[in-house]
C-alpha positions as CSV (number, residue, x, y, z in Angstrom):
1,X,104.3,79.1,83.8
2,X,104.6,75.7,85.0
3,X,102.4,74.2,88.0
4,X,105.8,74.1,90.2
5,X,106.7,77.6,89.3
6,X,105.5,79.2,92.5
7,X,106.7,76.5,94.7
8,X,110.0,77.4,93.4
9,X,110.3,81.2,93.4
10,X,108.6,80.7,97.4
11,X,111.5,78.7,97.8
12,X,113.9,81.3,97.0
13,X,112.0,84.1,98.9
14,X,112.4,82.4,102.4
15,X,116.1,81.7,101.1
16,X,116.1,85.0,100.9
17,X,114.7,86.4,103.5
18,X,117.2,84.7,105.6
19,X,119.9,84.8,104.3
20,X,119.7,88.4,102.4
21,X,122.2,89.8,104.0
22,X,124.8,87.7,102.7
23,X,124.2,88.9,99.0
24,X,123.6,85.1,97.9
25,X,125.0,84.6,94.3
26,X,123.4,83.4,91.1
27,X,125.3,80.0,92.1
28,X,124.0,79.8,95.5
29,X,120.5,80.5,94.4
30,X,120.1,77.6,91.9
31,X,122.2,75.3,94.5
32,X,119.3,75.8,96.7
33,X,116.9,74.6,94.4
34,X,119.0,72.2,92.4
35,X,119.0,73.9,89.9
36,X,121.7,74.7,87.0
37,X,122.6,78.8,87.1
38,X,121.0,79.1,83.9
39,X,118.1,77.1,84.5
40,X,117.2,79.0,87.7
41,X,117.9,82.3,86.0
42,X,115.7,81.4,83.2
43,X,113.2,80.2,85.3
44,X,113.2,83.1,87.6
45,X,113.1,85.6,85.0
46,X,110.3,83.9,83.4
47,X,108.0,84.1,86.4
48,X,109.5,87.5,87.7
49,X,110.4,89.3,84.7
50,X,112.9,90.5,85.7
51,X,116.7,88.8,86.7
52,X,117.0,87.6,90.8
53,X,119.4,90.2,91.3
54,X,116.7,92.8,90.5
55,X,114.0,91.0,92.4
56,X,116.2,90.9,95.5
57,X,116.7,94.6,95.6
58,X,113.2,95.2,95.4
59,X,112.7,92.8,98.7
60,X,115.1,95.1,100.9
61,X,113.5,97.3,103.7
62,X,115.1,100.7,102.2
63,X,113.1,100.0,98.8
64,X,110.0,98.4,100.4
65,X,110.3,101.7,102.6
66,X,110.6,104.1,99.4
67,X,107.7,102.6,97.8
68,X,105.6,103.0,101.0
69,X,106.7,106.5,100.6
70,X,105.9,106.6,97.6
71,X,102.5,104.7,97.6
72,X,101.6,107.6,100.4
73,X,102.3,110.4,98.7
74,X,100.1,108.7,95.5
75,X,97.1,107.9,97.3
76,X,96.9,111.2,98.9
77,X,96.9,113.2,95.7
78,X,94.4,110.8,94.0
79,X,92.3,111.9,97.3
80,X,92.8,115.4,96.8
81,X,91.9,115.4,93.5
82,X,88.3,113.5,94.1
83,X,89.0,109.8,92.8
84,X,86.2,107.8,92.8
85,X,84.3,104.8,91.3
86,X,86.4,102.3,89.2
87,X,89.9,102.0,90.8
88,X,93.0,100.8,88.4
89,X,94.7,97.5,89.9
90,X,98.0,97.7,87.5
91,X,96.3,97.7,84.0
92,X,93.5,95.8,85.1
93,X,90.3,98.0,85.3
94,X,88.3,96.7,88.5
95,X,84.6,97.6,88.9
96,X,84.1,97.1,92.4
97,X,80.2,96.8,93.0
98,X,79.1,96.1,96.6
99,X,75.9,93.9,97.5
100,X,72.8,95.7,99.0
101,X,71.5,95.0,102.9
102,X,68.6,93.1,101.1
103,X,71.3,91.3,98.9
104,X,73.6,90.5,102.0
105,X,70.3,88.9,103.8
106,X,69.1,87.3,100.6
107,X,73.1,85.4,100.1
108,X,73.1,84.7,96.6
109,X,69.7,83.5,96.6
110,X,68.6,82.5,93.0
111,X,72.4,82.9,91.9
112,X,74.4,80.7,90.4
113,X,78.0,80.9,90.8
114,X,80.2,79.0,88.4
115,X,83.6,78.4,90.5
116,X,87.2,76.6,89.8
117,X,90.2,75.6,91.4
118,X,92.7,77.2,88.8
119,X,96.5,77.8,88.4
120,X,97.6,81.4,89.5
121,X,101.4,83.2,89.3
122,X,100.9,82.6,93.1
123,X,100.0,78.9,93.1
124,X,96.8,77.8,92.8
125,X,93.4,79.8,93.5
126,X,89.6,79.1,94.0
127,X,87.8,81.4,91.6
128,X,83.9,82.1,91.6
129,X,81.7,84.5,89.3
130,X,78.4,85.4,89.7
131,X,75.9,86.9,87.3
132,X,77.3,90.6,88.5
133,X,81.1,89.4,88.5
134,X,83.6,87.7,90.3
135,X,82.3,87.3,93.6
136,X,85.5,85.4,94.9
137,X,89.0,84.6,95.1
138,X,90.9,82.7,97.6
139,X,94.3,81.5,97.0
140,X,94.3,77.3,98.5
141,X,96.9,74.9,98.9
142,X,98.5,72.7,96.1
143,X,96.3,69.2,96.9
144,X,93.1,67.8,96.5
145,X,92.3,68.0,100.1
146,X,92.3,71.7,100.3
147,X,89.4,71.7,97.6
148,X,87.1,70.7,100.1
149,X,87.6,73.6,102.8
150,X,87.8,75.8,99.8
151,X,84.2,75.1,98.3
152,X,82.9,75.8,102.2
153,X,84.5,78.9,102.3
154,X,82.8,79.8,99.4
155,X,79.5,78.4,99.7
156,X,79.7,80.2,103.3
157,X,80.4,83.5,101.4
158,X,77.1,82.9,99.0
159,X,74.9,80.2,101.3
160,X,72.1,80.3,99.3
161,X,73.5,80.3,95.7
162,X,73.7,77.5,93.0
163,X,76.8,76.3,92.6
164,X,78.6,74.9,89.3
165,X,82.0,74.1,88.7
166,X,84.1,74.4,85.9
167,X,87.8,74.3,86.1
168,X,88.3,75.0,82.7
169,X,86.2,77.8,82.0
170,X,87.6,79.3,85.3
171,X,90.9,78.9,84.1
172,X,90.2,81.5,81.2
173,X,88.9,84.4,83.5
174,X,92.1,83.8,85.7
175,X,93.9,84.1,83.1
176,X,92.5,87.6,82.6
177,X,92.9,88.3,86.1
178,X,96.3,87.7,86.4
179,X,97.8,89.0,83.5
180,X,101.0,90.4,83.2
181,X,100.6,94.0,84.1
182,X,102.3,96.1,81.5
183,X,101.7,99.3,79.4
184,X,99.4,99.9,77.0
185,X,95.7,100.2,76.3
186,X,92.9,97.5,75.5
187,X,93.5,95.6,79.4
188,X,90.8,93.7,80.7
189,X,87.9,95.3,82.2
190,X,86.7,93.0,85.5
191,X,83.6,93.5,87.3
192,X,83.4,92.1,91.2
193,X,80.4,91.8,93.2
194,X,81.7,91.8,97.2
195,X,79.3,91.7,99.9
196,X,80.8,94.1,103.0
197,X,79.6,96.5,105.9
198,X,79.9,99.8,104.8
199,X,83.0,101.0,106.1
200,X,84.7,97.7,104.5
201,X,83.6,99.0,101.2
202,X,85.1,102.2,102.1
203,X,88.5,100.3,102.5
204,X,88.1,98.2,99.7
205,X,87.6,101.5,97.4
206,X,90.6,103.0,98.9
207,X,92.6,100.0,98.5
208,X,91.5,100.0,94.7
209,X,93.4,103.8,94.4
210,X,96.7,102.0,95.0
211,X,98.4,102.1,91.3
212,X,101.1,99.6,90.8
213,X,104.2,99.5,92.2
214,X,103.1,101.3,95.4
215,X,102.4,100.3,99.1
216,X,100.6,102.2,101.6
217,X,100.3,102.1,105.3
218,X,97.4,100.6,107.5
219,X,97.2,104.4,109.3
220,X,97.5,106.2,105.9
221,X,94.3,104.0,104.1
222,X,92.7,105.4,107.5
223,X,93.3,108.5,106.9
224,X,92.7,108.0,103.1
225,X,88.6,106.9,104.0
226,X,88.7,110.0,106.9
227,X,89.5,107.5,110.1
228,X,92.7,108.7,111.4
229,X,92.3,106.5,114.3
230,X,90.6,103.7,113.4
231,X,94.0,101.8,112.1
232,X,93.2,98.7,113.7
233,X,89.7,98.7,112.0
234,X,91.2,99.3,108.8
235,X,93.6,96.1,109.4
236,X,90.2,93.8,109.7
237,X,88.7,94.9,106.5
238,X,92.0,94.5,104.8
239,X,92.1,91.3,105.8
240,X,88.6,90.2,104.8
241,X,88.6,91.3,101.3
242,X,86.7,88.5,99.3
243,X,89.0,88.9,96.4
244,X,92.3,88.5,96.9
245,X,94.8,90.5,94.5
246,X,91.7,91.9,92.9
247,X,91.4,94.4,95.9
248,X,95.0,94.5,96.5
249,X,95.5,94.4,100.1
250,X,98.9,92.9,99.6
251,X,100.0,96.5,98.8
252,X,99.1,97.4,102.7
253,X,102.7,97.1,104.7
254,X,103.6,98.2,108.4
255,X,104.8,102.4,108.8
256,X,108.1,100.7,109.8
257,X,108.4,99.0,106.5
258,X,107.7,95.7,107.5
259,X,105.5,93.3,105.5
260,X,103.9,92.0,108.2
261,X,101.0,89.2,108.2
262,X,98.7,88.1,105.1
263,X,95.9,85.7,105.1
264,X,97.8,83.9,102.7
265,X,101.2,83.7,104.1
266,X,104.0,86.6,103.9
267,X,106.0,84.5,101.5
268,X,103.2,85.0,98.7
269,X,102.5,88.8,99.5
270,X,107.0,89.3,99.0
271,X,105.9,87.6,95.7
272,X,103.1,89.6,94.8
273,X,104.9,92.9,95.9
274,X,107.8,91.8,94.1
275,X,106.4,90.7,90.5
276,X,104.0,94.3,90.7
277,X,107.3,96.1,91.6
278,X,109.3,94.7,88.8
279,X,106.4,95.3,86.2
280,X,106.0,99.0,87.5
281,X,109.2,99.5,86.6
């Protein structure tokens, strides 16, 4: 995937999103993006994986609703039927391992975390692993100057750590962490090491027993962890998680249907809903 992939497909999704119900054509697409037809559909189904046709039917609010239904329905049997420990994010396995209260206090002290600024299907990404896994992931603007406020962000996460970076050996765990998800045996096994209260763990977990191609509901991942009520609570852990995509708290949309907010803009979560959807199927 080229660097200016993502830029593109974003592009298309707030085309899209207003002007979906029109039913833009192949024609109208590329136009936007000066593009030829078969350049843009190329490129599309390149990053997608499937043709913009497709990928615009699984942005509509009676799909995105289905899947909710769907997503539901999923996490409540893998509930019922006592789930725990290492969750599946598509055919990634994910080891999530949560710091102690003396490992919280400590922050990293005597760590050190090797870090990047790496290339994502999503655009670009700060990445950090520590000796018990990745310990970060933060999707940053396409420019130099976001590097800065990036390395804060995680040097706030882990103050007393060592840090080292290396784009380039970075670049090889992403590229682990963002494979394609498809079927089939032998997919990477990736530990993380988040640090958390208690009940964000408890989220986090829950959010791990999302399987591909799902979405849940803020009040149903309440229930999921045994807080009906406690929706709104549910909402801030979502939106702390340390590791974005890893934990997958793009899969968390509105009852009505609605996408909603994400820390990293609602354009990216269509995407990532999107490309899961499309690989699920």
């Amino acid at each position: 995937m080229a660097v200016n992939d993502y830029e593109r497909i974003a592009q298309v999704i707030q085309y899209l999103d207003a002007h979906h119900t029109e039913q833009p054509s192949l024609a109208e697409l590329a136009s936007h993006l000066g593009l030829s037809p078969s350049h843009f559909h190329r490129l599309f189904t390149d990053w997608a994986g499937v043709t913009p046709k497709d990928f615009l039917q699984s942005l509509t609010l009676n799909h995105i609703k289905r899947l909710l239904r769907d997503g539901e329905n999923v996490l409540d049997t893998a509930l019922e039927a006592g789930l725990s420990g290492p969750g599946r994010l598509h055919d990634l396995c994910i080891t999530l391992e949560a710091a102690s209260p003396g490992e919280l206090k400590a922050g990293g002290k005597d760590w050190q975390i090797v870090f990047g600024f790496v290339e994502s299907p999503f655009g670009r990404c700060l990445l950090g692993e520590g000796p018990r896994g990745i310990c970060y992931l933060a999707f940053v603007d396409d420019s130099p100057a976001a590097e800065a406020p990036g390395e804060a962000a995680l040097q706030a996460a882990w103050p007393a750590a060592r840090f080292i970076r290396d784009d380039r050996a970075l670049a090889r765990l992403a590229d682990r962490v963002f494979r394609r998800p498809g079927p089939g045996p032998g997919q990477p096994r990736l530990r993380t090491f988040v640090s958390g209260s208690a009940f964000q763990v408890r989220v986090w977990n829950a959010l791990l027993r999302v399987p591909l191609g799902s979405l849940v509901s803020y009040g149903c991942l309440a229930a999921a962890i045994g807080q009906p009520t406690a929706a709104r609570a549910v909402g801030s852990a979502v939106g702390s998680n340390p590791v974005a995509y890893l934990i997958p708290c793009h899969r968390v949309i509105r009852e009505t249907g609605v996408i909603g907010n994400y820390a990293y803009g609602r354009v990216r979560k269509c995407a990532m809903v999107a490309w899961e959807t499309s690989a699920a199927a």
